[in-house]
N, C-alpha and C positions, 0 to 999 in steps of 0.2 A: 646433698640432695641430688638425684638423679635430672637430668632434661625431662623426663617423662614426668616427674612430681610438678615441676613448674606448672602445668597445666592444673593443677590441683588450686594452685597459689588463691590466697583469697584478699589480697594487699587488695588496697584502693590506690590511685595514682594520681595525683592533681598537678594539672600542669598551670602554673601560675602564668595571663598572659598578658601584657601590656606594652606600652613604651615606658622609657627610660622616665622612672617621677610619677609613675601612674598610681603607687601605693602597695606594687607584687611585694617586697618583700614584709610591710609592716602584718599584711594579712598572712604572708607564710610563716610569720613569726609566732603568730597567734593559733595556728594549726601545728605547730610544733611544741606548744605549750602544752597542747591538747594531747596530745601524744606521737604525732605523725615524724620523721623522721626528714628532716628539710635537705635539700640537696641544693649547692648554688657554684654556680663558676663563678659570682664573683667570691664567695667566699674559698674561695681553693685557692685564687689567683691571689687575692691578699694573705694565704698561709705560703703561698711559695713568694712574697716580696713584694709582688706586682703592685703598683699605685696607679697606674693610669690606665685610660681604657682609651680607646679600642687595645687590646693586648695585637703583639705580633701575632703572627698567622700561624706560627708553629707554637707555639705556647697558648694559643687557645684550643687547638687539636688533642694536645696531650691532656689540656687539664679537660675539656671535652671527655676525652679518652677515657679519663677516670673518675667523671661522674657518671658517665655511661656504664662502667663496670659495678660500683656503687650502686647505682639503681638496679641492678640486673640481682645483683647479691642480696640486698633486701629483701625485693620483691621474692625473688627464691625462698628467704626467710619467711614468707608471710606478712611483711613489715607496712604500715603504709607510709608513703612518701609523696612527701607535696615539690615537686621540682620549681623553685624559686628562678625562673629562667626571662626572657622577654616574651617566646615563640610568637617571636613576630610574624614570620611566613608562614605559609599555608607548607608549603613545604620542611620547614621547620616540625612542625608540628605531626605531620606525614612521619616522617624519616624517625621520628620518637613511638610513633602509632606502633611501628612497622618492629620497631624495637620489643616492643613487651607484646604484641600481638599472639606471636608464640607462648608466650608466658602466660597464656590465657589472660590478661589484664585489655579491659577497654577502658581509659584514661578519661578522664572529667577534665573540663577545660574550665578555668575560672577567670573571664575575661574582666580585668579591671578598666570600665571606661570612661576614662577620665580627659576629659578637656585640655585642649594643647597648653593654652596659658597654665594653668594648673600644674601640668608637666614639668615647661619650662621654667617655672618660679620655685619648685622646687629644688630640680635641679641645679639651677641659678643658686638655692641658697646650700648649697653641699660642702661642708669642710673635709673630705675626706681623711676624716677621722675613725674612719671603720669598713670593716667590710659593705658595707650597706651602704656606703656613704660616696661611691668613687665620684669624682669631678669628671664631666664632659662638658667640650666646649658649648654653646649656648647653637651655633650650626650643627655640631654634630649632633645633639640632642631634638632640634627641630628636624634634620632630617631625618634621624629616625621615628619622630611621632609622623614625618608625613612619609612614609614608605612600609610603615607598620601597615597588614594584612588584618583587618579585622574577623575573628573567626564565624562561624554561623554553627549554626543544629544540626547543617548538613555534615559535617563533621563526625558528631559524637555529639554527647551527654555536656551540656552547656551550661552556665552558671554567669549572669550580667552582672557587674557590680557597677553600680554610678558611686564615683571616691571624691566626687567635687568639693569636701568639707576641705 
């Protein structure tokens, strides 16, 4: 497909967004059931070995690097894709915009928000037993539900979920 067809593209894009235990991946899971095509660095990083997170800085780059491509290729296909990611920052979230933007795609944000406790007692109970599953320590987890950017409508096309069950 040509650069000039992308603009054509008619994919939807959902960017999954929370902290760490918020419930992003059980609803990306369920939109891939549906048909959508799930994209996740953590499952890339557990297809290349990786068990623990934070990953080093250059192995989250590359596997980065090649969900990025991944999504571009899709999206070129007409595919839709739900990005199973955190997009904790506002800039996060920018820099992904900025991505498919050309591609003719404006991106749906599907804010899961869910309670610190709730977070952490998930987390808390993670056997890292799968991709979905990585262990973070009980701080590291807590700081990123408190340094998490909540997103707004100013944004783009928004979607709240409250996941406190």
């Amino acid at each position: 497909m040509a650069d000039t067809d992308w603009a054509q593209s008619t994919s939807r894009v959902i960017f999954m967004c929370g902290p760490a235990g918020s419930g992003k991946s059980t609803i990306a899971r369920r939109l891939e059931r549906d048909g959508m095509v799930r994209l996740s660095i953590d499952q890339l990083a557990w297809d290349r070995g990786f068990r623990r997170m934070p990953l080093p800085e250059e192995v989250h780059r590359s596997i980065e690097a090649t969900l990025r491509a991944h999504l571009v290729a899709h999206v070129a296909r007409g595919t839709d894709v739900v990005l199973d990611l955190s997009f904790w920052s506002l800039a996060m979230r920018e820099d992904y915009r900025a991505l498919l933007r050309p591609l003719g795609i404006e991106p749906e944000t599907l804010h899961l928000a869910t309670n610190r406790e709730t977070c952490l007692s998930r987390v808390r109970a993670r056997a890292a037993d799968h991709e979905d599953d990585f262990q973070l320590s009980e701080d590291l987890a807590a700081l990123y539900f408190d340094h998490f950017e909540v997103p707004t409508s100013a944004e783009g096309p928004l979607t709240v979920l409250g996941r406190d069950d």
